[in-house]
PDB file of N, CA, C and O in Angstrom, chain B, residues numbered from 101:
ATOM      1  N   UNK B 101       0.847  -1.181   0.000  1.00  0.00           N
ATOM      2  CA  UNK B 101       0.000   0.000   0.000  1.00  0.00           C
ATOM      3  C   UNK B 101       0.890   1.240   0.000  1.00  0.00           C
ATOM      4  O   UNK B 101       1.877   1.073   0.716  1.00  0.00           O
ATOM      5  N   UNK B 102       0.842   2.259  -0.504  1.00  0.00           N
ATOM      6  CA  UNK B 102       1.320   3.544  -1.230  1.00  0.00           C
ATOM      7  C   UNK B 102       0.361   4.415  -0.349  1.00  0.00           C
ATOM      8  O   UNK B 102      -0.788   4.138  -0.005  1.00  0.00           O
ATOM      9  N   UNK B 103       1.178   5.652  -0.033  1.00  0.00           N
ATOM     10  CA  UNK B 103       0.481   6.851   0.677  1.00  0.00           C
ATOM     11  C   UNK B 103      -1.191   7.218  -0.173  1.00  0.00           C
ATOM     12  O   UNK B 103      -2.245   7.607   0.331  1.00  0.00           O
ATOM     13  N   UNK B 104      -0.785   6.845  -1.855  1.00  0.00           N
ATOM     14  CA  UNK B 104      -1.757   7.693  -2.060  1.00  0.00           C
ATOM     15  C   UNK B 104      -2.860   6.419  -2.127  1.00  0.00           C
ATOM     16  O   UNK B 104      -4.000   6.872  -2.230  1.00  0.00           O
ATOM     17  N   UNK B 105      -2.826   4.971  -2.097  1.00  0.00           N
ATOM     18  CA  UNK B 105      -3.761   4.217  -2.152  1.00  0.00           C
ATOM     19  C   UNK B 105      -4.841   4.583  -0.464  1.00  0.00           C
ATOM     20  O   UNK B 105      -4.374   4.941   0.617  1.00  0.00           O
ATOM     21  N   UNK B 106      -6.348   4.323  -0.810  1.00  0.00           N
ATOM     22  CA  UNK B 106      -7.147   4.802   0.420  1.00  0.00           C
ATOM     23  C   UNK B 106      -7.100   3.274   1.505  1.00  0.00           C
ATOM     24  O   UNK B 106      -6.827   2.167   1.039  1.00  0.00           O
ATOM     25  N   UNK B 107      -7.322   3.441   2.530  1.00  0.00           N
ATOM     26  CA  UNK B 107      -7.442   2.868   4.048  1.00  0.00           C
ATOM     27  C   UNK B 107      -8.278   1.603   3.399  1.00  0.00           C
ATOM     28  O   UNK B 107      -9.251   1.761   2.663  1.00  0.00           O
ATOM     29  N   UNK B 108      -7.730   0.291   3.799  1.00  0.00           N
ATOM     30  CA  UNK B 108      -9.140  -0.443   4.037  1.00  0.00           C
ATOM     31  C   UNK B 108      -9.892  -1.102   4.701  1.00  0.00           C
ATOM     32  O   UNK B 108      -9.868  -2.091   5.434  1.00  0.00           O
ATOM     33  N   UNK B 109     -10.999   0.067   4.078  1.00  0.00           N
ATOM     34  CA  UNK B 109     -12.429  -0.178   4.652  1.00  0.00           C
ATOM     35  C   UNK B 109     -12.920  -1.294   5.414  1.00  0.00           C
ATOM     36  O   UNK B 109     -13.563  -1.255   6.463  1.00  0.00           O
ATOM     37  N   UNK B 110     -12.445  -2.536   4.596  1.00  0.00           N
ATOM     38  CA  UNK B 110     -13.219  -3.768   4.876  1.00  0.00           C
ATOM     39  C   UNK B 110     -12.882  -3.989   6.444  1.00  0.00           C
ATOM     40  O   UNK B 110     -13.679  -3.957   7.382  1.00  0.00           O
ATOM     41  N   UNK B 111     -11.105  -4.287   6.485  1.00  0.00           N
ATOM     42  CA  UNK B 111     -10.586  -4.064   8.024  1.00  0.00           C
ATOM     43  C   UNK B 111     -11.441  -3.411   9.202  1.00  0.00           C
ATOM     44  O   UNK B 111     -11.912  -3.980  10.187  1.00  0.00           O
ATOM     45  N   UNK B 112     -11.520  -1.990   8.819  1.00  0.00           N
ATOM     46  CA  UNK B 112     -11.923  -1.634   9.678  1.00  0.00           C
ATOM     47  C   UNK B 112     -13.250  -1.633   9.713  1.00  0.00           C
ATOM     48  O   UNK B 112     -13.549  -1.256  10.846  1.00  0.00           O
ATOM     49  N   UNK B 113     -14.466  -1.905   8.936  1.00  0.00           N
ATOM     50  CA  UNK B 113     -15.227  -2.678   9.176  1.00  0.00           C
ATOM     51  C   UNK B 113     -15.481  -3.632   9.868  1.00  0.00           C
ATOM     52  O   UNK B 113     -16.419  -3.507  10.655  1.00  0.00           O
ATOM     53  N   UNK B 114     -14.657  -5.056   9.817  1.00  0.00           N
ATOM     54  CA  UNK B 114     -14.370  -5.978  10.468  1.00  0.00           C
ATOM     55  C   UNK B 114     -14.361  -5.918  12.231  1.00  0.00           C
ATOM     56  O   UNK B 114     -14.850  -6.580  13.146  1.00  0.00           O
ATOM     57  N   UNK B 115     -13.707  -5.003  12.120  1.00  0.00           N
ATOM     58  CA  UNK B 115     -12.723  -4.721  13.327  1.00  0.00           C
ATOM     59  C   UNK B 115     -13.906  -3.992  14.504  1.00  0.00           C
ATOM     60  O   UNK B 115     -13.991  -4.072  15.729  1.00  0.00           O
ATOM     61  N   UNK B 116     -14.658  -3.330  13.540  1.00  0.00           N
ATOM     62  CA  UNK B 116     -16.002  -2.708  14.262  1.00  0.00           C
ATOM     63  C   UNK B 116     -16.893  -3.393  14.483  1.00  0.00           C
ATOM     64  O   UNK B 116     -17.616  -2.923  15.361  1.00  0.00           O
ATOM     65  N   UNK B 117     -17.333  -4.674  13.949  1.00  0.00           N
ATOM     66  CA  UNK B 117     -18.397  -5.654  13.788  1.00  0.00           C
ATOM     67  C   UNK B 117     -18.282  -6.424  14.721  1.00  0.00           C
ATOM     68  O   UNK B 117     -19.238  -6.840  15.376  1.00  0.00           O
ATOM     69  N   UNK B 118     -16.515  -6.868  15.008  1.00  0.00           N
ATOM     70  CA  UNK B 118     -15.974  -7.612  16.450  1.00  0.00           C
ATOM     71  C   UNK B 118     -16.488  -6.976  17.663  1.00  0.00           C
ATOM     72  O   UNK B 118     -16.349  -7.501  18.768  1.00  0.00           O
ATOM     73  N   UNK B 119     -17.096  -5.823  17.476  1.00  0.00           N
ATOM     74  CA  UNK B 119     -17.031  -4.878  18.477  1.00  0.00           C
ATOM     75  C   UNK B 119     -18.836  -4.969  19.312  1.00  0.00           C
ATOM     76  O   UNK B 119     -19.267  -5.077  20.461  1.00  0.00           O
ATOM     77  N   UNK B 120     -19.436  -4.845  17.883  1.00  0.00           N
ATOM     78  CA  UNK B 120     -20.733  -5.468  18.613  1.00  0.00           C
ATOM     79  C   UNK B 120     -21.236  -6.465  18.419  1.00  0.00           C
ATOM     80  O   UNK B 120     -20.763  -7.256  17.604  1.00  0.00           O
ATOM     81  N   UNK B 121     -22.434  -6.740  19.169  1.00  0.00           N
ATOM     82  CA  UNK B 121     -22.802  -8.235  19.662  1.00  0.00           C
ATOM     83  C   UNK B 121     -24.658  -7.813  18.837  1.00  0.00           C
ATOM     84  O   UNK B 121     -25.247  -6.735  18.927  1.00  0.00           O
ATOM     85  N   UNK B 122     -25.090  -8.950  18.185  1.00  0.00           N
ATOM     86  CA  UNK B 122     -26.482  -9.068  18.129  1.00  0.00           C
ATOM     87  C   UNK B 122     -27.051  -9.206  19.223  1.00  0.00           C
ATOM     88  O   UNK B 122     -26.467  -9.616  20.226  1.00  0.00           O
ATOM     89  N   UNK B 123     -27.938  -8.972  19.194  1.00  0.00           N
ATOM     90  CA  UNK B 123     -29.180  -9.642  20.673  1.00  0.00           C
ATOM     91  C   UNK B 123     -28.790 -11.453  20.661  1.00  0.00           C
ATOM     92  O   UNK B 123     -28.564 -12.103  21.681  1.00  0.00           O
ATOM     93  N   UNK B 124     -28.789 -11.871  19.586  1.00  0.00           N
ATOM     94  CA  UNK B 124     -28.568 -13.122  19.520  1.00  0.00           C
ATOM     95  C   UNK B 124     -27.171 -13.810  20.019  1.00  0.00           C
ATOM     96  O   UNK B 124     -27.030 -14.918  20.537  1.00  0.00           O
ATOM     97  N   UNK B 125     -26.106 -12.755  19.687  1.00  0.00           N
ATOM     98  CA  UNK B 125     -24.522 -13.112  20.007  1.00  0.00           C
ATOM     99  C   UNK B 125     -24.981 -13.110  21.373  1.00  0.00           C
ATOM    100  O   UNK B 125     -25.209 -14.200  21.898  1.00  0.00           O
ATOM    101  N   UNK B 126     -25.135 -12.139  21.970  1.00  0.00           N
ATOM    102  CA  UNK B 126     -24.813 -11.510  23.233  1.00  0.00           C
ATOM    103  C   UNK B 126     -25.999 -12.666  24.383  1.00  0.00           C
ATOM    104  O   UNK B 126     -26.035 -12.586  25.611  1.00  0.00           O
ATOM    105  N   UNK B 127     -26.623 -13.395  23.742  1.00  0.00           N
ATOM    106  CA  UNK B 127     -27.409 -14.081  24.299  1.00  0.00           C
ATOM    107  C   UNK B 127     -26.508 -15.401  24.596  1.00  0.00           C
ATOM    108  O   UNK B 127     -26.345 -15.805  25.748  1.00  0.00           O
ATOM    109  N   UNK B 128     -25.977 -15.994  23.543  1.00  0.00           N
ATOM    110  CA  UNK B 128     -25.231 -17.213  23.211  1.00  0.00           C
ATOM    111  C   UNK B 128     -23.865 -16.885  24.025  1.00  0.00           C
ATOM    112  O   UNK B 128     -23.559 -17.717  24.880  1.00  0.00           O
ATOM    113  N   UNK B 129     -23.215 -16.034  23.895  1.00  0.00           N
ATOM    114  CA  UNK B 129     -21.927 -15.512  24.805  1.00  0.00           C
ATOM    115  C   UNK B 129     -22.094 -15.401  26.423  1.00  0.00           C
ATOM    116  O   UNK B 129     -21.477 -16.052  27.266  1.00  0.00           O
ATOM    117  N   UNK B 130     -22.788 -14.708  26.571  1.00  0.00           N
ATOM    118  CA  UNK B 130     -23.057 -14.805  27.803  1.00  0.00           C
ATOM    119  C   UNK B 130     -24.173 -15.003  28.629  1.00  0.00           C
ATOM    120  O   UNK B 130     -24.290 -14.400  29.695  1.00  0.00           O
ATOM    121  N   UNK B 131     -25.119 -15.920  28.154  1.00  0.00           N
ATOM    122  CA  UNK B 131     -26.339 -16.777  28.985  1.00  0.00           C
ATOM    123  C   UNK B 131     -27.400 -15.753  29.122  1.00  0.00           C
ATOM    124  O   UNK B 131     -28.254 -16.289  29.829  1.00  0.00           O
ATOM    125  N   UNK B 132     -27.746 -14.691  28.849  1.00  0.00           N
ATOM    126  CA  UNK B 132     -29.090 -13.909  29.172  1.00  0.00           C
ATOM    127  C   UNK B 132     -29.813 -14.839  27.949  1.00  0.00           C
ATOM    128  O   UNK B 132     -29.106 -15.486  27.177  1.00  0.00           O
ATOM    129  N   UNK B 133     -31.001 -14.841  27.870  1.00  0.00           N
ATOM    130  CA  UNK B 133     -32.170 -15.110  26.787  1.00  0.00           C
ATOM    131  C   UNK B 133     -32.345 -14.011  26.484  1.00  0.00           C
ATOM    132  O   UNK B 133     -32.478 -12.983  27.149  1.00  0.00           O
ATOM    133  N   UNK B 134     -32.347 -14.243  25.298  1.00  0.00           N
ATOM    134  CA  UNK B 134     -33.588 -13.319  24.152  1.00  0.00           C
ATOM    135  C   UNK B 134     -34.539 -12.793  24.570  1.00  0.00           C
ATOM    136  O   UNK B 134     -34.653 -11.617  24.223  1.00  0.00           O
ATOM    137  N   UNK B 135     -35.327 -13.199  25.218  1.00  0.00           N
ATOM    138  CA  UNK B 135     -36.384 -13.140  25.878  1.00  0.00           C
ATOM    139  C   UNK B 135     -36.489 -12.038  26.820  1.00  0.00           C
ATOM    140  O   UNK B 135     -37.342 -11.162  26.961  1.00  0.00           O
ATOM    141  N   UNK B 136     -34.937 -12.418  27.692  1.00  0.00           N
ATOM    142  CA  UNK B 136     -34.984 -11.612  28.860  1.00  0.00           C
ATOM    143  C   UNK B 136     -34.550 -10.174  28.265  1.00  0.00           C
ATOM    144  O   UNK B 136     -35.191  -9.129  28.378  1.00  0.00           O
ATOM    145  N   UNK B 137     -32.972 -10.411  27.423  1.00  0.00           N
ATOM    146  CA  UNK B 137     -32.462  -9.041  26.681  1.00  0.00           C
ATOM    147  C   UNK B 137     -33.872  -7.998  26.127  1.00  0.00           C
ATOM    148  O   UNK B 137     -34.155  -6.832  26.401  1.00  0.00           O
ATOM    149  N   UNK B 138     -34.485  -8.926  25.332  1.00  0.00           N
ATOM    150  CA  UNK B 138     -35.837  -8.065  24.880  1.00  0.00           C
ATOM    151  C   UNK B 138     -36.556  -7.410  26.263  1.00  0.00           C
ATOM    152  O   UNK B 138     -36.653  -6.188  26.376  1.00  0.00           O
ATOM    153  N   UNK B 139     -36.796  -7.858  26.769  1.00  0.00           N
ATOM    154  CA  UNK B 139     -37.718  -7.290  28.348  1.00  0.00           C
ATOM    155  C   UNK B 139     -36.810  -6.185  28.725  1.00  0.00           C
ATOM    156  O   UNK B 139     -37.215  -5.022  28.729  1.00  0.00           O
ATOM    157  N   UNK B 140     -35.531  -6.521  29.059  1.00  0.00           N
ATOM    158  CA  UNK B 140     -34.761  -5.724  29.375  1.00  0.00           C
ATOM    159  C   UNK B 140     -34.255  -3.961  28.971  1.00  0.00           C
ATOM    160  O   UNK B 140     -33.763  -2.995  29.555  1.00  0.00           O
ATOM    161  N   UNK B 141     -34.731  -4.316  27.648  1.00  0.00           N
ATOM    162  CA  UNK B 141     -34.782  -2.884  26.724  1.00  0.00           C
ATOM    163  C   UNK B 141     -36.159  -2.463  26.675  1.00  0.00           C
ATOM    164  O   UNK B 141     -36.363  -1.260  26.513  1.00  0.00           O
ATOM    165  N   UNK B 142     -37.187  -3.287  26.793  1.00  0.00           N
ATOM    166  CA  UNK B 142     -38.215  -2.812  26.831  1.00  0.00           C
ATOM    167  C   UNK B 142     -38.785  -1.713  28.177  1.00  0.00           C
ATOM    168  O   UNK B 142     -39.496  -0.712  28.089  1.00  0.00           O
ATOM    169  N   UNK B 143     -38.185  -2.329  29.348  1.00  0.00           N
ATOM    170  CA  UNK B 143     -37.765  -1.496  30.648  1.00  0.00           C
ATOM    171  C   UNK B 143     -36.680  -0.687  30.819  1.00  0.00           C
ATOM    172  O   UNK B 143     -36.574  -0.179  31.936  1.00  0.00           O
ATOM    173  N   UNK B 144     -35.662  -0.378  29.824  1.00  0.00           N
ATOM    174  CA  UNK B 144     -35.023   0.280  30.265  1.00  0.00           C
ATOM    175  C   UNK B 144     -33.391  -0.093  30.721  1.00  0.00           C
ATOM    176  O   UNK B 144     -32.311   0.498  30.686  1.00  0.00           O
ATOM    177  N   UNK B 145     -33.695  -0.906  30.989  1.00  0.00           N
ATOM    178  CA  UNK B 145     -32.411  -2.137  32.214  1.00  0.00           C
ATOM    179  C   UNK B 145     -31.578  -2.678  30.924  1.00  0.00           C
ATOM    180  O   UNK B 145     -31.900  -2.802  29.743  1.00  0.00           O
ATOM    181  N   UNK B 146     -30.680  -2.882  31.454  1.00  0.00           N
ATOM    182  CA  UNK B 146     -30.112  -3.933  30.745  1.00  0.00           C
ATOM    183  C   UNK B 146     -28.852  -3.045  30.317  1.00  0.00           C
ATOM    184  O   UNK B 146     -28.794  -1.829  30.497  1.00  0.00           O
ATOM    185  N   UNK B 147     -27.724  -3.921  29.650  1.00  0.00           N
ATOM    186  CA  UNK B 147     -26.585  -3.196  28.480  1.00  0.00           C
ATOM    187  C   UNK B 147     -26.869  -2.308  27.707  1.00  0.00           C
ATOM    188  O   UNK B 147     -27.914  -2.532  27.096  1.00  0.00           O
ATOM    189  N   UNK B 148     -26.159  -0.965  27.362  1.00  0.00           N
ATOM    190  CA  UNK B 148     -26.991  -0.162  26.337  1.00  0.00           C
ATOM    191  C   UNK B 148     -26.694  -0.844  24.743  1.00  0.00           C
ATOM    192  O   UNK B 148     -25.796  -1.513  24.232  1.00  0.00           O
ATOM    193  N   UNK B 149     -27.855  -0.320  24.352  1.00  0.00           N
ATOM    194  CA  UNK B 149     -27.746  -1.027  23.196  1.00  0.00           C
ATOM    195  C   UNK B 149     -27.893   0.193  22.307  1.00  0.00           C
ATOM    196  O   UNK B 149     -27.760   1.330  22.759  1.00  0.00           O
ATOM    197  N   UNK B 150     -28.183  -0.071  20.978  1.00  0.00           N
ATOM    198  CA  UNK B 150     -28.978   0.896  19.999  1.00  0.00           C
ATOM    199  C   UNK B 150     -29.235   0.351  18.354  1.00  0.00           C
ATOM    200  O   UNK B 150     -28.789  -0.688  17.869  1.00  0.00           O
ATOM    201  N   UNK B 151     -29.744   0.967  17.949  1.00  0.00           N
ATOM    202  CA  UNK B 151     -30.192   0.135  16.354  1.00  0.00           C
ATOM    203  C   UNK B 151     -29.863   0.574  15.513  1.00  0.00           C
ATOM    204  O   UNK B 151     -30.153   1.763  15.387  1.00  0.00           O
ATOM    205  N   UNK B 152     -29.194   0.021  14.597  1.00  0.00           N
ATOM    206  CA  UNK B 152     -28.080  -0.571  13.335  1.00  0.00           C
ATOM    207  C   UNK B 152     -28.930  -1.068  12.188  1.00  0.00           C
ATOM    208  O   UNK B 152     -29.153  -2.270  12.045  1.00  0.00           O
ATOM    209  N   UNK B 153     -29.445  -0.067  11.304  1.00  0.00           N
ATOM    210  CA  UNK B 153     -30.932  -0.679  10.783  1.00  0.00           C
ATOM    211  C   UNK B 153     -31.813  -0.969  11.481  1.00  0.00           C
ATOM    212  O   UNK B 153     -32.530  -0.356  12.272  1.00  0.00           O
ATOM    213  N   UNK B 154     -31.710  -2.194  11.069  1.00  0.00           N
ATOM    214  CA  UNK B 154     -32.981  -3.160  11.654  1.00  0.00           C
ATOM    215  C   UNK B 154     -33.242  -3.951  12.479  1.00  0.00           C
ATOM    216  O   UNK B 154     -34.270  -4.498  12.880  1.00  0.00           O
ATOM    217  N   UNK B 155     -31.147  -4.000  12.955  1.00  0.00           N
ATOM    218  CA  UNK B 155     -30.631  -4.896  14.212  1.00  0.00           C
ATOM    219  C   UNK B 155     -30.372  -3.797  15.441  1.00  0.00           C
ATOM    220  O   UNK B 155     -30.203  -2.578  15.418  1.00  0.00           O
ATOM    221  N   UNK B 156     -30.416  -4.805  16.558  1.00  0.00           N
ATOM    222  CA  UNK B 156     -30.458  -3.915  17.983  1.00  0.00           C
ATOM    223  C   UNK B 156     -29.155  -4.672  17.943  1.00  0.00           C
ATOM    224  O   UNK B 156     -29.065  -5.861  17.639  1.00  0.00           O
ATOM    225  N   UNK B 157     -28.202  -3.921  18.260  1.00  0.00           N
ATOM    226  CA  UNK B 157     -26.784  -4.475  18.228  1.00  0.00           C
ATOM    227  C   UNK B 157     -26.275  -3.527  19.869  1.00  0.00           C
ATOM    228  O   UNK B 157     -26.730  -2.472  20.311  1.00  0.00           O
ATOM    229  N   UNK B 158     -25.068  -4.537  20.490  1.00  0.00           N
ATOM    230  CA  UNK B 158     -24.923  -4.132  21.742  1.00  0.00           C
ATOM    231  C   UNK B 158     -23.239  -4.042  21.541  1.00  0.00           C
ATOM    232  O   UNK B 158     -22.656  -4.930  20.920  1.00  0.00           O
ATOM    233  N   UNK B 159     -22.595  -3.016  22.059  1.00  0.00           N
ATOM    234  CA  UNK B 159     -20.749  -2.812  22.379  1.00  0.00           C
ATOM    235  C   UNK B 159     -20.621  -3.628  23.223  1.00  0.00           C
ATOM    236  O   UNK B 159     -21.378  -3.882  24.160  1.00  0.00           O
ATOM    237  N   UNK B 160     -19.465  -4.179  22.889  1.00  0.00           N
ATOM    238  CA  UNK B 160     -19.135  -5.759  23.631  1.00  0.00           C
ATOM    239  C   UNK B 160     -18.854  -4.652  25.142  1.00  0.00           C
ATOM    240  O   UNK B 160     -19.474  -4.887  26.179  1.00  0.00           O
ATOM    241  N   UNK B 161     -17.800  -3.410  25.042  1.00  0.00           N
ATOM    242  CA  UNK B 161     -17.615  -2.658  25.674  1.00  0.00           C
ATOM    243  C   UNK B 161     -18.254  -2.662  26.978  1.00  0.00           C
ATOM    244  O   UNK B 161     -17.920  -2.967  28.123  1.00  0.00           O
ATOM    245  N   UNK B 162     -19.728  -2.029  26.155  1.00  0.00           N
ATOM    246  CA  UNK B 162     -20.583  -1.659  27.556  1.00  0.00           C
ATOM    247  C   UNK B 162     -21.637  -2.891  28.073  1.00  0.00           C
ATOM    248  O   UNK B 162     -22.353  -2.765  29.066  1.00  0.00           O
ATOM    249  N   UNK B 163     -21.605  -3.950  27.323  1.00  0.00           N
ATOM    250  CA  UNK B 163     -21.852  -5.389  27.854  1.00  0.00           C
ATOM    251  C   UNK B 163     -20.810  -5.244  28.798  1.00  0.00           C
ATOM    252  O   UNK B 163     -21.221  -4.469  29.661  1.00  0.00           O
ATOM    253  N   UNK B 164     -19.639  -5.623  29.057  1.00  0.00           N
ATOM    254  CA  UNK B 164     -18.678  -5.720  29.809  1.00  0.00           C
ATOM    255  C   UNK B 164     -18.867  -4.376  30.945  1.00  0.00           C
ATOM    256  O   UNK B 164     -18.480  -4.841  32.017  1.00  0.00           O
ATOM    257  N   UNK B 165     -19.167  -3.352  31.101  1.00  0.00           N
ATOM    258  CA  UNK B 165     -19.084  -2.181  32.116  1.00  0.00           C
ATOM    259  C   UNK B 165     -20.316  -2.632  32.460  1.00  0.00           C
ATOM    260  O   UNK B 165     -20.217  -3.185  33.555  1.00  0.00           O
ATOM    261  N   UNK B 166     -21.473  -2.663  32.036  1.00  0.00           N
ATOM    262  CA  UNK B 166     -22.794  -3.289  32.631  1.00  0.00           C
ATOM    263  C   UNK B 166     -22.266  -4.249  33.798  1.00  0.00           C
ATOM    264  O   UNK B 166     -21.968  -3.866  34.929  1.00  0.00           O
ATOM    265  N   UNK B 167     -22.213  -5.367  33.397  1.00  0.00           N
ATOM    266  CA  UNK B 167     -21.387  -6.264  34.319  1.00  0.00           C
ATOM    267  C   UNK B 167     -20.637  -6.142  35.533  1.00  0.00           C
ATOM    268  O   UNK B 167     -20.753  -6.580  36.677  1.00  0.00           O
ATOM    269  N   UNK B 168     -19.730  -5.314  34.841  1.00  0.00           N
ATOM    270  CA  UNK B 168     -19.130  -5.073  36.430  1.00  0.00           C
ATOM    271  C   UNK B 168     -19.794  -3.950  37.423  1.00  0.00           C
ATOM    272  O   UNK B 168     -19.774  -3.825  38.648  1.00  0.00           O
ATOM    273  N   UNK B 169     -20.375  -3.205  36.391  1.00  0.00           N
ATOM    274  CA  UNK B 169     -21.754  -2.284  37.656  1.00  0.00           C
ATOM    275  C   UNK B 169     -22.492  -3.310  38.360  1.00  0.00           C
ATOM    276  O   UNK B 169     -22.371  -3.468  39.575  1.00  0.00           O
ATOM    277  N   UNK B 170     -23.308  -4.064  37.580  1.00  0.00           N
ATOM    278  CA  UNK B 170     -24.083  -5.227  38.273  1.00  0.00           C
ATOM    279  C   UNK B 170     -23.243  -5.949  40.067  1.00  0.00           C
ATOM    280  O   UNK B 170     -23.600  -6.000  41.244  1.00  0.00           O
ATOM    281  N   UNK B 171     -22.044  -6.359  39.272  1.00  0.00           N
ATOM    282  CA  UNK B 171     -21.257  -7.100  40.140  1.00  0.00           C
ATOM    283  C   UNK B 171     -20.837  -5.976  41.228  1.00  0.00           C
ATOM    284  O   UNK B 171     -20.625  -6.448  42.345  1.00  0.00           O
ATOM    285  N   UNK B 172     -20.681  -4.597  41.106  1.00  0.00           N
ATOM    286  CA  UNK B 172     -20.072  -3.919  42.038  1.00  0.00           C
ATOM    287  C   UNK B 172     -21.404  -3.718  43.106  1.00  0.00           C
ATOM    288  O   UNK B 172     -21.173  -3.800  44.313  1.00  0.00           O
ATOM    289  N   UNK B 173     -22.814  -3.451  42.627  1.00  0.00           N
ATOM    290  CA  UNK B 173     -23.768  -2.921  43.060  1.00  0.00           C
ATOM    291  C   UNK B 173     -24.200  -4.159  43.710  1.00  0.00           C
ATOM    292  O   UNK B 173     -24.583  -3.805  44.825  1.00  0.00           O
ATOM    293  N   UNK B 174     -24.335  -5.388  43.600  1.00  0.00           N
ATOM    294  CA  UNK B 174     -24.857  -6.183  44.332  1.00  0.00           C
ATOM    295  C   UNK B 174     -23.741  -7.646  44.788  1.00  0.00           C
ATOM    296  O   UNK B 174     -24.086  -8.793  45.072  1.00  0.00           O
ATOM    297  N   UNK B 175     -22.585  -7.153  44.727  1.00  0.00           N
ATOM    298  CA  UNK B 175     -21.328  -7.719  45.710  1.00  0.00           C
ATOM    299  C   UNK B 175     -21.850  -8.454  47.074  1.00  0.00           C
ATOM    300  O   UNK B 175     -22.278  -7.567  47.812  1.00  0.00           O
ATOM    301  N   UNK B 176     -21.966  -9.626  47.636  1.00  0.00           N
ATOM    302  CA  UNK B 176     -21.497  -9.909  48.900  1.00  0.00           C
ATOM    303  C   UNK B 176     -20.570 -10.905  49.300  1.00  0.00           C
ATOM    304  O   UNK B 176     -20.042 -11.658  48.481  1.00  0.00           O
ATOM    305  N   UNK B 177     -20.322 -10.950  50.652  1.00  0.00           N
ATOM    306  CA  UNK B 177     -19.117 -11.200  51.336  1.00  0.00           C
ATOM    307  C   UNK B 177     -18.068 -11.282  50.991  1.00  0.00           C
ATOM    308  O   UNK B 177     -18.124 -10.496  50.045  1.00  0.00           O
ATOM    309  N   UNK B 178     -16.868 -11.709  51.005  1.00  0.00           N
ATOM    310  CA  UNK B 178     -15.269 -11.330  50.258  1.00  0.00           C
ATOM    311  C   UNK B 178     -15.095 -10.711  51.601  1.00  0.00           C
ATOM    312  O   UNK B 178     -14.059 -10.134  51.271  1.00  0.00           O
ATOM    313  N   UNK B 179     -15.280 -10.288  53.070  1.00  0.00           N
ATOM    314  CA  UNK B 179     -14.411 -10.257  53.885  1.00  0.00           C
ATOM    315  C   UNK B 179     -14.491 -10.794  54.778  1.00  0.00           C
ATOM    316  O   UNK B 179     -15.274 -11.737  54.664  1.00  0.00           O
ATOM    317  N   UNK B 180     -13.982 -10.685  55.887  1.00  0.00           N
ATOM    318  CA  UNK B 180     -13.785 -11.464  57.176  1.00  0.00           C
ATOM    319  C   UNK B 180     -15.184 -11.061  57.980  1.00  0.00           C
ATOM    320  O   UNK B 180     -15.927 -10.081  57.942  1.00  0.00           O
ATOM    321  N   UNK B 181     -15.171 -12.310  58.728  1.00  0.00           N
ATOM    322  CA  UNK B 181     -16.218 -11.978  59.707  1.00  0.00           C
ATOM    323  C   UNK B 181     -15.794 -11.331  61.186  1.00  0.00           C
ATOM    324  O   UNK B 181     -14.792 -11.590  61.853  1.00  0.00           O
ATOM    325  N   UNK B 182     -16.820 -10.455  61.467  1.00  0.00           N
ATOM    326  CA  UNK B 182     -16.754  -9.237  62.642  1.00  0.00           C
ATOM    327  C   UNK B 182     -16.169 -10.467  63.763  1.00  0.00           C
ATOM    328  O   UNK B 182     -15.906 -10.166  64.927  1.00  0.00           O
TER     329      UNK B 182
END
């Protein structure tokens, strides 16, 4: 590739697609149902998501920060007893 040939696209395409999850990935990856993900946006709750056409597609990103909010907000024991 030559300065003046353009970037490619496809790559970074690729590279962005790794990035989000279908309702369906994100179901199969990490155990929520369909079912529930759907309810979940329907209330509000859940990973943020947003729509990509016609697909509700989720950042693996904020799948992952969801998570550890979850896990920080409803944490117990991990210390010693009084």
């Amino acid at each position: 590739m030559t300065d003046h040939d353009p970037p490619d696209a496809s790559s970074h395409d690729d590279t962005r697609r790794h990035d989000w999850l279908t309702t369906a990935e994100l179901s199969l990856q990490y155990g929520f149902s369909v079912g529930t993900l759907r309810y979940w946006r329907h209330r509000g709750y859940g990973p943020a998501c947003f729509s990509l056409g016609r697909k509700v597609v989720y950042r693996r990103a904020a799948v992952e920060a969801w998570i550890t909010e979850q896990e920080q907000n409803t944490q117990r024991g991990g210390t010693t007893a009084a």
